[in-house]
C-alpha positions in Angstrom: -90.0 -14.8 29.7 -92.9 -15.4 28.3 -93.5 -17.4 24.6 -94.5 -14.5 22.1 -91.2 -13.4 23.5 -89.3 -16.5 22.5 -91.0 -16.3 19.0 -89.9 -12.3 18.5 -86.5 -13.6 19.2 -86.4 -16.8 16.8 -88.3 -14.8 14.7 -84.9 -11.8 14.3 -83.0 -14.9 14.6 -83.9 -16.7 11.8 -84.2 -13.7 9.4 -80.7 -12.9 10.5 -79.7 -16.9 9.0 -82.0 -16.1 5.8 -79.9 -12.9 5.3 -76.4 -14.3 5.4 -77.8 -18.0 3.3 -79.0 -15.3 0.8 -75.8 -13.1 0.8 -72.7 -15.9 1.0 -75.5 -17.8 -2.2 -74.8 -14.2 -4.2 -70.9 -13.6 -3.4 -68.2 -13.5 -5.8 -65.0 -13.0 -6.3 -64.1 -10.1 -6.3 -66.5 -8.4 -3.8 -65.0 -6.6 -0.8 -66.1 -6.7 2.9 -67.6 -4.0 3.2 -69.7 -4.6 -0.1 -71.1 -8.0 1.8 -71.9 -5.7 5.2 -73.7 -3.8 2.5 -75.6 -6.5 1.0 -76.6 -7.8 4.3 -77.6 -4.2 5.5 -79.5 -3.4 2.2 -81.8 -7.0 2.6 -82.9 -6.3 6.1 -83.7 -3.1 6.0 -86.0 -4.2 2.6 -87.4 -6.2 5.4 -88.5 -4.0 8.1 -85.5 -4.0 10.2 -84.9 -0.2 11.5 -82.6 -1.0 14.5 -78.9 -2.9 15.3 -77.4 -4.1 18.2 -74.6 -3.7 15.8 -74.2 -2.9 12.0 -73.7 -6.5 9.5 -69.7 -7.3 9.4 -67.7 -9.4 6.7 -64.8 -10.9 7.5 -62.6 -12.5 4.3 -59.6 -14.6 4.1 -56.7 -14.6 7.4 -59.4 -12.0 8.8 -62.1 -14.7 9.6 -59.4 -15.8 12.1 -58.6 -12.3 13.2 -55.3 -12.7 12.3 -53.1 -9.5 14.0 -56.1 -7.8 14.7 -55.1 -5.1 17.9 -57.7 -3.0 18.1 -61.4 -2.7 18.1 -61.5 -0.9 14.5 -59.6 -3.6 12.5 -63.1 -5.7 12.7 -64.6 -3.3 10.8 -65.4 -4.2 6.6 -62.6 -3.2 4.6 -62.3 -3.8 0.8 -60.1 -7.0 0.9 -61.8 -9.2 -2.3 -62.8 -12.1 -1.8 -61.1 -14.8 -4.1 -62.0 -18.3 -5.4 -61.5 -20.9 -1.9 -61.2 -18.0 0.4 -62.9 -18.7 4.2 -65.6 -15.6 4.8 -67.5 -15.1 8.2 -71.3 -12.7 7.9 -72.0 -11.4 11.6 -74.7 -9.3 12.1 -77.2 -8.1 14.9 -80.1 -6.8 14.1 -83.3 -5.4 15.7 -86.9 -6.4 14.6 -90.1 -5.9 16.1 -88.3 -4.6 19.1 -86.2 -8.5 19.6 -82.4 -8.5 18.8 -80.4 -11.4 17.8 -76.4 -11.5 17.2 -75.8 -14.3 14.6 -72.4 -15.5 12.7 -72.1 -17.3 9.8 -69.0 -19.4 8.2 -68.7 -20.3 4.3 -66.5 -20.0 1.5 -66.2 -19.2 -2.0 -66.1 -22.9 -3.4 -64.1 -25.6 -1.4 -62.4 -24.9 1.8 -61.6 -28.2 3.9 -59.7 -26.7 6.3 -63.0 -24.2 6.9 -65.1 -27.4 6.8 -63.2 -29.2 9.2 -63.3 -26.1 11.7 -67.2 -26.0 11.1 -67.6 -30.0 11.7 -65.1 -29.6 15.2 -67.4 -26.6 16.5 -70.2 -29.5 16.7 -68.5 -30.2 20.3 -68.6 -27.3 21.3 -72.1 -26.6 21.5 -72.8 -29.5 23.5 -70.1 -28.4 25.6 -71.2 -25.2 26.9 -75.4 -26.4 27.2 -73.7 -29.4 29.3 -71.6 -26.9 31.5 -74.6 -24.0 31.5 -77.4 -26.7 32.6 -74.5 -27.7 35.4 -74.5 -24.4 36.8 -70.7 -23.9 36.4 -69.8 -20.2 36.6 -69.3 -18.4 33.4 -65.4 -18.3 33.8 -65.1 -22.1 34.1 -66.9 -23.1 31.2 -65.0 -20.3 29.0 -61.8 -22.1 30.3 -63.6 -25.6 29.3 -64.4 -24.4 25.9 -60.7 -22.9 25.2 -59.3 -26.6 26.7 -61.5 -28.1 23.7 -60.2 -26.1 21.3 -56.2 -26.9 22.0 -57.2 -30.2 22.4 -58.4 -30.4 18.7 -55.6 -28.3 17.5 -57.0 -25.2 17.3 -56.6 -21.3 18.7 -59.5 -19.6 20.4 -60.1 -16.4 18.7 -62.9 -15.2 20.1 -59.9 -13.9 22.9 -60.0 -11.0 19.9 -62.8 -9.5 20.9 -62.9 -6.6 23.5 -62.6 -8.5 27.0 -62.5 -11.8 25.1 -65.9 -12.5 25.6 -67.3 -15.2 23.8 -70.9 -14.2 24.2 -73.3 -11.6 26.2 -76.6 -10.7 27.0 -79.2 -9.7 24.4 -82.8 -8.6 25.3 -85.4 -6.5 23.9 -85.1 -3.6 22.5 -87.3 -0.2 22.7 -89.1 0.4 19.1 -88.3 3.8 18.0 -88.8 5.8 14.5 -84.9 6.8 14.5 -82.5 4.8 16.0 -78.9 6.0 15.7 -76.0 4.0 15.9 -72.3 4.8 17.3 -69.0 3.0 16.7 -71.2 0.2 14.6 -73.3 -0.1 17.6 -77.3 0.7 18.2 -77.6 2.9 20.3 -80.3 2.2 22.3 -78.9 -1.5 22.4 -75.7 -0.1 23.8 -77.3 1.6 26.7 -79.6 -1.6 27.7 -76.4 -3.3 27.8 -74.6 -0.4 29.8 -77.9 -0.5 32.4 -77.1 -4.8 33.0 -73.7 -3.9 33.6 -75.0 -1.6 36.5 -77.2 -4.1 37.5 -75.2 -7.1 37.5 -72.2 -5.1 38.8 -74.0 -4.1 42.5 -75.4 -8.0 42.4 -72.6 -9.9 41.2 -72.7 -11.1 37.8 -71.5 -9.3 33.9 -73.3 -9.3 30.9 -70.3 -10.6 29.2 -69.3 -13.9 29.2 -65.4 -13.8 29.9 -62.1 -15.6 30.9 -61.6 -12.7 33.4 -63.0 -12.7 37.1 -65.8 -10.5 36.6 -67.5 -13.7 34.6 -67.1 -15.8 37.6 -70.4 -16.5 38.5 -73.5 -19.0 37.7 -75.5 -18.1 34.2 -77.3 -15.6 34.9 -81.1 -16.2 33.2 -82.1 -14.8 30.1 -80.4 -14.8 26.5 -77.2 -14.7 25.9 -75.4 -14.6 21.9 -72.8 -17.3 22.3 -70.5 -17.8 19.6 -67.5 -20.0 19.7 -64.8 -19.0 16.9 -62.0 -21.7 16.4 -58.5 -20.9 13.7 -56.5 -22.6 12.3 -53.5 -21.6 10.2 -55.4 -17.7 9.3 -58.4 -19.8 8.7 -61.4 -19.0 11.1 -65.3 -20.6 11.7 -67.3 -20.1 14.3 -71.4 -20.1 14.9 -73.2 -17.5 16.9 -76.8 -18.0 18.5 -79.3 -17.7 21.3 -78.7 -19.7 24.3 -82.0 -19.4 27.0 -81.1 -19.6 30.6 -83.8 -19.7 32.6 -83.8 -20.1 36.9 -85.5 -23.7 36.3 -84.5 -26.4 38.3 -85.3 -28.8 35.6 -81.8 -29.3 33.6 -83.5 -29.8 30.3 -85.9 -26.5 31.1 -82.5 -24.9 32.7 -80.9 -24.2 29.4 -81.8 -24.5 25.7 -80.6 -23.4 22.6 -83.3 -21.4 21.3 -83.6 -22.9 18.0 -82.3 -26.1 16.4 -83.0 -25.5 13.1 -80.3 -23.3 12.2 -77.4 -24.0 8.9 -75.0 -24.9 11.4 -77.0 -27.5 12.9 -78.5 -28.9 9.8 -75.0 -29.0 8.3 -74.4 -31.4 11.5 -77.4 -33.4 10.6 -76.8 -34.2 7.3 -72.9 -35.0 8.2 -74.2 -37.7 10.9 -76.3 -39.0 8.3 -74.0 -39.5 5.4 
């Protein structure tokens, strides 16, 4: 891949992080889910964006830990209001300049230890899985790894919520066009790149989900992959999502990176270390 394409993708990626900074700085209580979806729709399309690997979700309350979600519609916005404390997760994925990214971010209205103690523990967890990627451990492994951290601090995995329980998947470029339709939430055209890696990695022996189940047991396969660990607690839920690059270098360090470092979540880490 070559490096305008790494700056297309840092470039969605951090728009995506503006967008929900700018957002969770204008909630109140009050607003609904699917008014925050709105507000994060509305500021990127102001921007240029055209396209979605999927639509701008809001999650408030017990639903940032998916709490008794069953099935794939109950993670779309609904009008619960958000209230004074209350956890909130804004995930969206969109497509700019023909580069997608799939970001999550965790906040709340006012104080939330409980959320800020979920946020500080997720720390580990992204230097677990660049560890076990740069390894070379298969896909399944490292999920399994990731889910032993999380009982370990006390904590349920909930990205297990999600179809197939994936906690991330491939992301790639996305064909520019002047209408892009979306179905179920979902881009289109983003839908049937992903639907032509399945094919693909199916006949050679890898997923483009990343999964506890046997079909993600198998070495990271290069490219960029969304990752996004999401840890509850007690109906409270935090997670990040970003861009993991795995290239086919032998060189650990040039094997696996996180695609950008300067992200909330990581200067949140920062500024904890240095306090």
């Amino acid at each position: 891949m070559a490096g305008d394409d790494f700056r297309g993708f840092r470039e969605v990626q951090r728009l995506s992080y503006e967008c929900a900074e700018t957002v969770a700085a204008q909630l109140r209580p009050g607003m609904t889910e699917r008014e925050a979806a709105r507000m994060q729709r509305e500021w990127l399309r102001e921007r240029g964006v055209r396209d979605w690997f999927h639509l701008p979700f809001a999650w408030f309350g017990d639903r940032t830990a998916f709490a008794d979600f069953k099935i794939p519609l109950q993670f779309f916005p609904t009008n619960r209001k958000l209230e004074p404390g209350m956890p909130f997760i804004l995930d969206m994925a969109p497509v700019y300049k023909g580069y997608a990214a799939d970001i999550g971010y965790s906040g709340s209205l006012g104080l939330n230890p409980v959320q800020d103690r979920l946020m500080s523990d997720l720390q580990a967890h992204r230097t677990l899985i660049l560890e076990q990627v740069r390894e070379r451990r298969s896909l399944r492994e490292i999920y399994g790894n990731v889910e032993r951290l999380m009982t370990r601090q006390g904590y349920a995995n909930r990205h297990r919520a999600y179809p197939f329980g994936v906690i991330a998947h491939k992301i790639d470029r996305v064909k520019e066009r002047r209408w892009s339709p979306t179905a179920f939430g979902f881009g289109t055209q983003s839908l049937k790149g992903l639907a032509s890696d399945a094919l693909h990695g199916h006949r050679e022996g890898w997923s483009p989900l990343w999964s506890p189940y046997r079909f993600s047991d198998h070495a990271p396969q290069p490219g960029l992959w969304a990752v996004e660990p999401h840890l509850g607690f007690r109906g409270t839920g935090a997670k990040f999502e970003e861009i993991l690059v795995v290239t086919d270098s032998r060189d650990p360090e040039e094997s696996a990176f996180w695609l950008d470092d300067d992200l909330p979540h990581v200067r949140r880490w920062a500024e904890e270390k240095a306090a």
